[in-house]
N, C-alpha and C positions, 0 to 999 in steps of 0.2 A: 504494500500500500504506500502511495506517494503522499506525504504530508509537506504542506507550504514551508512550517516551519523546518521540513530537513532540508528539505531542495535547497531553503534558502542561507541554512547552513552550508551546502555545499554550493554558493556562488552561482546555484543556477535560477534563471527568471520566474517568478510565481503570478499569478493573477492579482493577486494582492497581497499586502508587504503583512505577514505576521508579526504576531504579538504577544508576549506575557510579560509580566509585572515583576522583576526582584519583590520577595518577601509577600506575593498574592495569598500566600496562606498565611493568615495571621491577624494582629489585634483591631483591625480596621471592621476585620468583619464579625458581625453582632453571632455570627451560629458557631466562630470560632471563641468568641469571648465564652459563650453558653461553653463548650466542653472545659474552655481553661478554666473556668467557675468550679469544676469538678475535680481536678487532676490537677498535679504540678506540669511545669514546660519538660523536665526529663522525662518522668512519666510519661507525658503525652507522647516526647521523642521515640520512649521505647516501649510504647505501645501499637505493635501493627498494624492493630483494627482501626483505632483512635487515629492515627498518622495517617492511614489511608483515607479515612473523612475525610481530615485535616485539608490533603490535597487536590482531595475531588471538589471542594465548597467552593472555588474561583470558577473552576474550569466549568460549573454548572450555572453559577453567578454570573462572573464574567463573559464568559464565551470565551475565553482567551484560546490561541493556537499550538499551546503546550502545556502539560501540566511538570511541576516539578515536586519531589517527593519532599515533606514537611521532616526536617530532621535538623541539625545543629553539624557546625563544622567542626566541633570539638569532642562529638562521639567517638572518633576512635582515638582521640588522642587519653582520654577516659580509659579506652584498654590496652594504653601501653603504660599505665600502672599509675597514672596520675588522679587525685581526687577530685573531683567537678563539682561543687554547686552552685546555685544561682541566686542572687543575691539583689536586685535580680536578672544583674548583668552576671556572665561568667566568674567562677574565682578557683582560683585552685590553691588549697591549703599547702600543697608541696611542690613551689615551683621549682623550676632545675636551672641553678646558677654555679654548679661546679661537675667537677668529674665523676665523683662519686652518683654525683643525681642523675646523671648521662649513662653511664654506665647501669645502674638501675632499672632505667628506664626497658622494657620488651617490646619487641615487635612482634604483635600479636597476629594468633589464628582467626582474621574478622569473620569467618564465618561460624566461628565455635563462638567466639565473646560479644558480637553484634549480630548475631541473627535477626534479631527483629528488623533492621535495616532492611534483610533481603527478602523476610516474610512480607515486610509493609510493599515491597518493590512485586514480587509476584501477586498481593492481592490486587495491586494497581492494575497491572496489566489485565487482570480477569475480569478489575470491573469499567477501564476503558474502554474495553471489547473493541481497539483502536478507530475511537473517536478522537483524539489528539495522543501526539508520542508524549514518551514521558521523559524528562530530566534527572539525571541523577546527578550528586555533586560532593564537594568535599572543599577545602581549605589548602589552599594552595602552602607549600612547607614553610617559607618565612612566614607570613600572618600565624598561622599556627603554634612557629616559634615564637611569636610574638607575647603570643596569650600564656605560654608555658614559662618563658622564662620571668616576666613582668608578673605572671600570678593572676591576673588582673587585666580588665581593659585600661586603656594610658593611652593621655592624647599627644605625647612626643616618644612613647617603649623607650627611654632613655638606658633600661637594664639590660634589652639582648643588645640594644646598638655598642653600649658598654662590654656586654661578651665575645660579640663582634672582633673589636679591637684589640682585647686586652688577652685574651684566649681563643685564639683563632681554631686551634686546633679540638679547642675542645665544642665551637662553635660549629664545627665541618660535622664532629661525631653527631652534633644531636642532629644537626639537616640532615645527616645519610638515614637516622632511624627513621626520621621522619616522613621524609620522600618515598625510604623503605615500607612502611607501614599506610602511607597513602596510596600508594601505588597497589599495594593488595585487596585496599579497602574498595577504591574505585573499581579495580578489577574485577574485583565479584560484583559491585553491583550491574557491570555490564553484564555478567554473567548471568544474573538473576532476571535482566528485562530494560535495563536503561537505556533507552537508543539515543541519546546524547548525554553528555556531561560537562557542568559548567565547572570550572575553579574560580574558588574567590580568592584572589590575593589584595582584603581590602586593605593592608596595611604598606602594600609593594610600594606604593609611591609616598614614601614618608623617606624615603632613602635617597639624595643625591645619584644622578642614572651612573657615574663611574660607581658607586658602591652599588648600587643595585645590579650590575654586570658581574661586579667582583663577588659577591654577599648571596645574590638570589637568584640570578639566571642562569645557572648549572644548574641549580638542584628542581625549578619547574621544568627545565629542559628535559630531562630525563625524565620527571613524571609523564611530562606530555609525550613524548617518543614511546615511552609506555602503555601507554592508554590508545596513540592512534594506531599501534599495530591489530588492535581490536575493530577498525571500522566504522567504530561511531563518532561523528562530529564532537571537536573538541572545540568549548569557547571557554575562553581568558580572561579575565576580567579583573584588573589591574586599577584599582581606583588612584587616582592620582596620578595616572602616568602620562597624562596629554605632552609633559617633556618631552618624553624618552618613547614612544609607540617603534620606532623602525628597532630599536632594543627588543622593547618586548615581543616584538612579531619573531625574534630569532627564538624564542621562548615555543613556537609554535603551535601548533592546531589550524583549525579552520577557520571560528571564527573570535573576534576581540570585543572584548565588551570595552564599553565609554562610558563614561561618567559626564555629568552634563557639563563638565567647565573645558571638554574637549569640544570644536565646534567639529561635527559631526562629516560635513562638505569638508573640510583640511584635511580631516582624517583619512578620508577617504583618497585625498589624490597622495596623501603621505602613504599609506598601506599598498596602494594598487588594487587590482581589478581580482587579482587570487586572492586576499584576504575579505571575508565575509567580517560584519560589524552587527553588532547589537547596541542599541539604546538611543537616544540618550537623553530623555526628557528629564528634566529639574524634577524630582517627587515634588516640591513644592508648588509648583505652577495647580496640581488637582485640589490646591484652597482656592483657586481660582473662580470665576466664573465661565461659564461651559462658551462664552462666545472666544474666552482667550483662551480657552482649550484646546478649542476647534483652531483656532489661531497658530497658535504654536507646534503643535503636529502637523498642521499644513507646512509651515517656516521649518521642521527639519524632514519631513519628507521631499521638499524642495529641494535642502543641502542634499539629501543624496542623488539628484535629477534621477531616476529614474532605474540607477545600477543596481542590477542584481545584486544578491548578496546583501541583504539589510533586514535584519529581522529589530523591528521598533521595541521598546522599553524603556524603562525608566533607566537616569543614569545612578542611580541608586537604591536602594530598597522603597517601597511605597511606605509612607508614615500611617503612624496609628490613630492620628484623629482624620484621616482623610476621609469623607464622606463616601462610601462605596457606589453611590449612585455616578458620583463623577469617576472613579475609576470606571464603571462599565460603558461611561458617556467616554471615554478616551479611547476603551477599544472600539466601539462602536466607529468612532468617528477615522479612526486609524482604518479602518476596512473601508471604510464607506469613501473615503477619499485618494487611496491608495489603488483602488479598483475605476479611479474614475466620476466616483460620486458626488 
């Protein structure tokens, strides 16, 4: 079965430019607030039944042209022995800032220690009965390193950039586990039914691009060489990296996510006509009112004139007080005008 959204992962022309949402599953919609009224966010994570809702509630909602499966990027770092709670941002009570912690640390069996990942991904498939593909995804190894060594979310990681520098070596060991243990964790969920997979590296662009060449573009290199010998569209997505994009495209895959302070039309004649792009609307613009909605989807459907290869999205996760009527007024308007409308 041909879907918009893969074709247009793979750079070829679709009848109309598809679309989903970073973060479509989630606190914006009132039947997700109702299950997290019940359940914590790990719980919900590692509940198959509940995660599979979770991800069907946009794709029924919205209409959107992908679904992607409701889960956290810090699940498998969870079982490589570190402890997770939420707080009700991430925390981990033992983060790894020396050798001994590195060393510690396993690269786990993810289909023995995260099974519900791959149950939630098979029931998806059974109850798509493919009406849209589905997303699989994970955390790109620096952001993740980010959150391990800092413990914590942090708006400059000033502690891995400090490991970075000062223990290089012990900095390479924990990116190898970590690439190591992403790359098994992706693996199976291709294995289990994900016909694309996004990485987040929202943290990539917090790195001057000579450090982020030196620091982080080996170790996504190899996850991604990893994961495309599998076959399924590999998208990037590199928040902050409007600097450095002909960088990160050596990083490869098929297609690159944008963030909205990238202009969407530069990007495009920077990458060429082989790189496919996702995104890149401001999440903020949907406080908006629905005529500057309509507005501003038109203004970057315009930057891309017409080239294949552009599957629309936020250039950021959709926020939680967003009115979910404007969200569905976004895809709506994204189809309706992208087809000619």
């Amino acid at each position: 079965m041909s879907f918009p959204f893969i074709e247009a992962c793979r750079g070829r022309a679709t009848d109309r430019t598809p679309v989903w949402l970073m973060r479509q599953a989630g606190r914006y919609l009132p039947q997700y607030r109702a299950i997290r009224s019940r359940v914590s966010f790990l719980d919900l994570c590692k509940n198959p039944e509940l995660a599979a809702e979770v991800t069907l509630q946009p794709v029924d909602f919205l209409e959107v042209d992908a679904a992607i499966l409701f889960s956290d990027i810090l699940i498998p770092v969870e079982a490589m022995g570190m402890e997770l709670r939420y707080e009700p941002g991430p925390v981990f009570t033992n983060p790894v800032r020396d050798a001994a912690a590195v060393s510690a640390l396993r690269v786990p069996v993810v289909q023995e220690e995260v099974p519900f990942v791959y149950e939630a991904i098979t029931l998806l498939r059974q109850e798509l009965q493919g009406r849209v593909p589905l997303i699989g995804f994970g955390g790109a190894p620096f952001t993740l390193a980010c959150y391990m060594v800092e413990g914590q979310g942090s708006k400059d990681f000033a502690t891995p950039k400090r490991l970075m520098y000062q223990a290089p070596r012990i900095y390479r060991e924990l990116m190898d586990k970590i690439t190591e243990t992403s790359r098994r964790y992706l693996e199976a969920q291709i294995t289990a039914g994900a016909e694309a997979i996004q990485i987040f590296d929202t943290w990539g662009g917090i790195l001057a691009p000579t450090d982020y060449r030196r620091f982080v573009l080996p170790y996504s290199r190899r996850l991604i060489a990893a994961l495309e010998a599998h076959g399924v569209p590999i998208i990037h997505f590199v928040k902050g990296a409007g600097a450095m994009l002909e960088t990160v495209r050596e990083a490869g895959g098929q297609v690159m996510g944008l963030d909205w302070c990238t202009p969407l039309g530069r990007a495009r004649d920077q990458l060429g006509e082989e790189m496919a792009v996702q995104g890149n609307l401001d999440p903020s613009v949907l406080f908006a009112p629905e005529a500057v909605i309509e507005d501003e989807v038109r203004r970057i459907l315009e930057e891309n004139a017409g080239r294949a290869g552009h599957i629309f999205n936020l250039g950021h996760g959709i926020l939680p007080m967003v009115d979910p009527q404007k969200a569905a007024f976004l895809v709506r308007c994204v189809h309706r005008l992208s087809s000619g409308g």
